[in-house]
N, CA, C and O of each residue as an XYZ file, in Angstrom:
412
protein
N     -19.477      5.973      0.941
C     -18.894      6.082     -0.385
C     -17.386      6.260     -0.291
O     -16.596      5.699     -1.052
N     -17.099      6.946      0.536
C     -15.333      7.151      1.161
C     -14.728      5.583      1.018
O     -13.879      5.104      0.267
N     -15.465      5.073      1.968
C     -15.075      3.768      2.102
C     -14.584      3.376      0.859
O     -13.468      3.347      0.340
N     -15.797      3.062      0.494
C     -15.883      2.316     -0.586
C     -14.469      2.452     -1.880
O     -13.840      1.520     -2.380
N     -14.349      3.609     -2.079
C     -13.428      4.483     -3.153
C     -12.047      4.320     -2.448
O     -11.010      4.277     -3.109
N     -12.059      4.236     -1.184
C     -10.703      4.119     -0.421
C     -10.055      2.226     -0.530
O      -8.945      1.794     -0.841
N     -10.950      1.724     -0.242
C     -11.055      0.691     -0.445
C     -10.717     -0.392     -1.601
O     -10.159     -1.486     -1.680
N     -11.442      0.633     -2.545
C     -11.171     -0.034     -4.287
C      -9.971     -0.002     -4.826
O      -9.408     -0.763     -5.612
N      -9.530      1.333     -4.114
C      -8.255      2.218     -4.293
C      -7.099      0.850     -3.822
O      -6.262      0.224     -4.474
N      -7.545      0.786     -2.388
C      -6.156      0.169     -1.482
C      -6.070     -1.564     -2.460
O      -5.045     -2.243     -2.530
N      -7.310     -1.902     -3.046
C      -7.169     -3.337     -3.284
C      -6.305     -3.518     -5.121
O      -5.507     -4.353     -5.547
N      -6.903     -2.411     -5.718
C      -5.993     -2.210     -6.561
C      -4.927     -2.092     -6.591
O      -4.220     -2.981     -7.065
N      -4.568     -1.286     -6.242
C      -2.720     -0.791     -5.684
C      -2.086     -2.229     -4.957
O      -0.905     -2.574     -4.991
N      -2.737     -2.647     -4.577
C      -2.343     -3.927     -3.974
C      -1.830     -5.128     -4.622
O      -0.860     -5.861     -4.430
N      -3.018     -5.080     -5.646
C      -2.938     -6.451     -6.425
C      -1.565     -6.021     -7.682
O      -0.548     -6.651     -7.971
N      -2.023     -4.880     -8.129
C      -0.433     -4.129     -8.576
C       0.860     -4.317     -8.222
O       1.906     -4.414     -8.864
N       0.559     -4.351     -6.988
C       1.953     -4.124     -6.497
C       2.572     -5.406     -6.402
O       3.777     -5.574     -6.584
N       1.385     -6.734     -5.985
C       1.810     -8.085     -5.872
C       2.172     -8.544     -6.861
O       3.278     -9.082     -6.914
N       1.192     -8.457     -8.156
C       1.859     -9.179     -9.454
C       2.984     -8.227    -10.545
O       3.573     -8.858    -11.422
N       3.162     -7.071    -10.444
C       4.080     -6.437    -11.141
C       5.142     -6.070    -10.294
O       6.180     -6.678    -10.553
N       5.227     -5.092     -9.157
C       6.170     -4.550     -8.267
C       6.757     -5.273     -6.971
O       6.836     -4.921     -5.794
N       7.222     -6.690     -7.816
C       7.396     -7.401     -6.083
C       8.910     -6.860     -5.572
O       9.224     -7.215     -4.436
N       9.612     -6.255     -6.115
C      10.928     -5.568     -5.721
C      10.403     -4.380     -4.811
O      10.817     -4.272     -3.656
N       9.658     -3.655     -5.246
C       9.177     -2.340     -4.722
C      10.050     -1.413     -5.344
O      10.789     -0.734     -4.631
N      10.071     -1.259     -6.930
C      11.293     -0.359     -7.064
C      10.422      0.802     -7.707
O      10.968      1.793     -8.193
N       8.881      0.621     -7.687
C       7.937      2.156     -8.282
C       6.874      2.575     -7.139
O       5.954      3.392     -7.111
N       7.502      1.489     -6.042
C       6.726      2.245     -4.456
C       5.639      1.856     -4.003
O       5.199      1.897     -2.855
N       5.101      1.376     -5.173
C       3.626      1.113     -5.065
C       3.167      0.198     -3.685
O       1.967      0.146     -3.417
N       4.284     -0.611     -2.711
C       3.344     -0.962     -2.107
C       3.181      0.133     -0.991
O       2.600     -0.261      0.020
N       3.583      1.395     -1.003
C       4.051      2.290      0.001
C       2.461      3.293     -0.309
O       1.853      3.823      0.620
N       1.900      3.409     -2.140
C       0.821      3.873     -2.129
C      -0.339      2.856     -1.624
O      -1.394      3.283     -1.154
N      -0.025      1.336     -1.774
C      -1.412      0.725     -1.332
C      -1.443      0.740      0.201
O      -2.580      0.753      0.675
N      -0.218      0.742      1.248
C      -0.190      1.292      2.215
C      -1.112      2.461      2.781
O      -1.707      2.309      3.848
N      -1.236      3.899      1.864
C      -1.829      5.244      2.321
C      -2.652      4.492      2.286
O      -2.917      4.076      3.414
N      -3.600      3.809      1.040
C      -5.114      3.407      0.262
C      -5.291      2.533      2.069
O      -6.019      2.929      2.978
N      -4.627      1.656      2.085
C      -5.402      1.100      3.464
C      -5.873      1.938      4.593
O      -6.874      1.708      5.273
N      -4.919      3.093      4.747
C      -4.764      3.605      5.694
C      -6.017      4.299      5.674
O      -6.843      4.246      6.585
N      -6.144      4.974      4.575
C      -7.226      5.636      4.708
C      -9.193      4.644      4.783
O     -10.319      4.914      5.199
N      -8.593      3.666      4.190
C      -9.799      2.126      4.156
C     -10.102      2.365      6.025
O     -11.192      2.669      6.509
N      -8.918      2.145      6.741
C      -9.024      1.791      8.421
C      -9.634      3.159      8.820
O     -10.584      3.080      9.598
N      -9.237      4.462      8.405
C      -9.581      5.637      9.217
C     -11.510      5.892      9.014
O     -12.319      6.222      9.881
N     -11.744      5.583      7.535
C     -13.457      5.387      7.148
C     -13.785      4.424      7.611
O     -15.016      4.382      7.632
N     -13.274      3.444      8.082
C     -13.936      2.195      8.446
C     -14.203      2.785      9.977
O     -15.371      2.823     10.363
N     -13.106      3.260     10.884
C     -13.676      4.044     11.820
C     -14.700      4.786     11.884
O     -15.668      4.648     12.632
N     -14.516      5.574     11.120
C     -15.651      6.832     10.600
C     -17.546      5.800     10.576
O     -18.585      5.925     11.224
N     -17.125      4.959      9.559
C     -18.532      4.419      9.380
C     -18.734      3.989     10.890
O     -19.742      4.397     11.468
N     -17.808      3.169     11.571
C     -18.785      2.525     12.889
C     -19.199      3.319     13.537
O     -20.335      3.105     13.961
N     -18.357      4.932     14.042
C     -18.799      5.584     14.515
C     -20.437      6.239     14.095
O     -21.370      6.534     14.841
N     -20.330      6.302     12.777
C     -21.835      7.599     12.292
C     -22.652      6.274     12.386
O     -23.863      6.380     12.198
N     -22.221      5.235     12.612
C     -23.388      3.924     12.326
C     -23.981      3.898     14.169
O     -25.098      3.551     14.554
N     -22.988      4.310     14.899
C     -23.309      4.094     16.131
C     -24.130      5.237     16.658
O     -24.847      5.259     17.658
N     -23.919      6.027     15.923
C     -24.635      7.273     16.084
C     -26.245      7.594     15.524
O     -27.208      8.118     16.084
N     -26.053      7.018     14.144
C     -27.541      7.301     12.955
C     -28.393      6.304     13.484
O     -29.622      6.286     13.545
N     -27.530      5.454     13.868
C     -28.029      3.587     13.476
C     -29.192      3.554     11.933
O     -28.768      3.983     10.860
N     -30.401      3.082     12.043
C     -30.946      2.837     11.031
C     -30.830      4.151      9.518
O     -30.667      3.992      8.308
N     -30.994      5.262     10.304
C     -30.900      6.586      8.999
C     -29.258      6.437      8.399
O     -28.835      7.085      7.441
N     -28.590      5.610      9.055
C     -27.106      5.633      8.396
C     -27.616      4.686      6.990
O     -26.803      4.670      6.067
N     -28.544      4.129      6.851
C     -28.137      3.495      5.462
C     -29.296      4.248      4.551
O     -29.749      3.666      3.565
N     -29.542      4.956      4.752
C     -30.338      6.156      4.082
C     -30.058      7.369      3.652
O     -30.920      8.218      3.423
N     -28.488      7.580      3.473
C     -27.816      8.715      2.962
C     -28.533      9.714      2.518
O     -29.081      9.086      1.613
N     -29.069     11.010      2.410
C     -29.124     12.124      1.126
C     -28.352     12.414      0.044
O     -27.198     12.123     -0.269
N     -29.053     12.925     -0.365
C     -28.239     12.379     -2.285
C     -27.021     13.457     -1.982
O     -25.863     13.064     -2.125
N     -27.159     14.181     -1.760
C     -26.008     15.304     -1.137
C     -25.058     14.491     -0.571
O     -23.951     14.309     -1.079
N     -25.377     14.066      0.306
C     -24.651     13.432      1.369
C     -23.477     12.229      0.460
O     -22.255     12.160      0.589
N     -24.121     11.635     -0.181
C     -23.018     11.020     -1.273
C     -22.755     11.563     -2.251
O     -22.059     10.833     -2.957
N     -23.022     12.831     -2.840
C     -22.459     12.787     -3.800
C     -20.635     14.034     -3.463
O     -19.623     14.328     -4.099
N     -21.269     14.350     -2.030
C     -19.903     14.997     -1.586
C     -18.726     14.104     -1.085
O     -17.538     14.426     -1.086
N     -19.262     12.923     -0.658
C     -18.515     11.792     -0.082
C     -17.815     10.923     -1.365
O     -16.802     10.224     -1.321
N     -18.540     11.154     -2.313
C     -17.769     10.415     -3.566
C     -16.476     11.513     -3.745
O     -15.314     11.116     -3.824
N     -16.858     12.966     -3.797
C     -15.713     13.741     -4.205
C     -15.026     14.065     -3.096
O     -14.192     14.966     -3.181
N     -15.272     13.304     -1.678
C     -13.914     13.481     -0.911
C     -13.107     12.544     -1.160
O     -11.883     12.660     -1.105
N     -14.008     11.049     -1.596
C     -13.251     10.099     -1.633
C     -12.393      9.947     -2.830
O     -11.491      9.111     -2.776
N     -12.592     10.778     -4.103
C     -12.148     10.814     -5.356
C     -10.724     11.712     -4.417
O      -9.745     11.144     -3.935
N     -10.931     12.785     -4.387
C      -9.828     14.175     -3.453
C      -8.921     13.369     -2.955
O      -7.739     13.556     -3.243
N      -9.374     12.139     -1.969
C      -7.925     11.628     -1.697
C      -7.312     10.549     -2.054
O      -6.270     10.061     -1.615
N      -8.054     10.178     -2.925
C      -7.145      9.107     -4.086
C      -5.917      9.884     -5.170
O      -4.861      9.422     -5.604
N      -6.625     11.369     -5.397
C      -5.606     11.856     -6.093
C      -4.834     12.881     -5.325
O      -3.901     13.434     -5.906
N      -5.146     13.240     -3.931
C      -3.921     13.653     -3.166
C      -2.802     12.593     -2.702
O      -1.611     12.900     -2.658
N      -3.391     11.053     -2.288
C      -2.410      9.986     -2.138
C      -1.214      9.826     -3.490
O       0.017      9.823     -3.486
N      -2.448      9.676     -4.820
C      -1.602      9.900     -6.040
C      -0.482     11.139     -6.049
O       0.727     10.915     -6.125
N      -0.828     11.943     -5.997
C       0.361     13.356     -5.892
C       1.527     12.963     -4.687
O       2.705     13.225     -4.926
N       1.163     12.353     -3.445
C       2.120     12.293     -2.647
C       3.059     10.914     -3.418
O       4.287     10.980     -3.379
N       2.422      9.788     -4.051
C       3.320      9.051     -4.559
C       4.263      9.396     -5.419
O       5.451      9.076     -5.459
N       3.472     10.244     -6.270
C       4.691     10.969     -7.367
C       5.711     11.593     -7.175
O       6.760     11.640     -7.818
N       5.242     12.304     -5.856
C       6.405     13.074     -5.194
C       7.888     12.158     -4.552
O       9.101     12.336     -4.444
N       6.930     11.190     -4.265
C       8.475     10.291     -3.485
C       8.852      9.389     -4.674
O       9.825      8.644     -4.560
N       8.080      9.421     -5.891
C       9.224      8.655     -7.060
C      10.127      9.666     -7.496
O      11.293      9.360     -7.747
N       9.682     10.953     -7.626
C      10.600     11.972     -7.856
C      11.882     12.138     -7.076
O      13.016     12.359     -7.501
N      11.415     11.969     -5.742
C      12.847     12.377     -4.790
C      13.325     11.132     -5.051
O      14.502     11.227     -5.399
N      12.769      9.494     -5.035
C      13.783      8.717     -4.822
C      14.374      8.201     -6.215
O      15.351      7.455     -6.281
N      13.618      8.719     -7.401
C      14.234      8.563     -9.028
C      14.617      7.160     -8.825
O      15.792      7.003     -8.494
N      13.718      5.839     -8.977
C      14.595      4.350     -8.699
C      15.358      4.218    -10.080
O      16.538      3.874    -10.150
N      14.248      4.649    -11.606
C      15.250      4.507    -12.426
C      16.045      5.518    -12.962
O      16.462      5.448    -14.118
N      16.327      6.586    -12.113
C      17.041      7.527    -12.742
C      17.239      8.241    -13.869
O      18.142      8.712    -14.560
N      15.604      8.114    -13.774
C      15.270      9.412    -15.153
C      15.311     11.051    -14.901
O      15.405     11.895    -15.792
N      15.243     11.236    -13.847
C      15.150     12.451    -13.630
C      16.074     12.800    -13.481
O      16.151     14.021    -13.618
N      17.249     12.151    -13.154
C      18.665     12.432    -12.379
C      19.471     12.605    -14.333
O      20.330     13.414    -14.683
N      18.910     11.741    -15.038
C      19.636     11.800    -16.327
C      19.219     12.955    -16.918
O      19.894     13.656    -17.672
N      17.945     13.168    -16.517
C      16.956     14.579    -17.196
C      17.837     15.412    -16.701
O      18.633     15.699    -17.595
N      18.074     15.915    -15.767
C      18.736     16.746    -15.163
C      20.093     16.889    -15.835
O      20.290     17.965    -16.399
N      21.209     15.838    -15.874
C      22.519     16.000    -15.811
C      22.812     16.325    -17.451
O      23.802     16.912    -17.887
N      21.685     15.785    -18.235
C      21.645     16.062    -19.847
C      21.997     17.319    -20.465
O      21.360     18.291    -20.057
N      22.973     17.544    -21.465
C      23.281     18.935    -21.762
C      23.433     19.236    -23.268
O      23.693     20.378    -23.646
């Protein structure tokens, strides 16, 4: 389910980033970047527990996914928080910098 959510994540952000952000001036391809990253680290993960379970790997417990959905939800919106953070520091359109200097 990680996968999967990591995955949906990285292809979205992606296709985003291709047809709206081709400058890169809201970062986004820097978030579909994490989204892969984390796609490659579960994709590890699965071959490994697959090499391990073999057949019981596609037989999850309902437990078993429904914690894996909320890790995989956890780091879609910790990736989200780290993006926000670097539009903040790098302000491309300088809203925050105007927010700030406003009196």
């Amino acid at each position: 389910m990680t996968l999967l959510i990591a995955v949906f994540a990285a292809v979205i952000s992606t296709v985003i980033w291709y047809v709206k952000d081709s400058h890169n001036q809201m970062k986004v391809g820097t978030l579909a970047l994490m989204f892969w990253g984390a796609s490659l680290m579960w994709l590890c993960d699965a071959v490994f527990e697959f090499a391990e379970l073999k057949e019981k790997f596609f037989h999850p417990a309902a437990a078993e996914v429904f914690n894996d959905f909320f890790l995989g939800i956890s780091v879609v919106a910790v990736a989200l928080v780290i993006w926000l953070v670097l539009l903040l520091i790098k302000d491309p359109r300088g809203v925050v910098r105007q927010a700030l200097t406003k009196k």
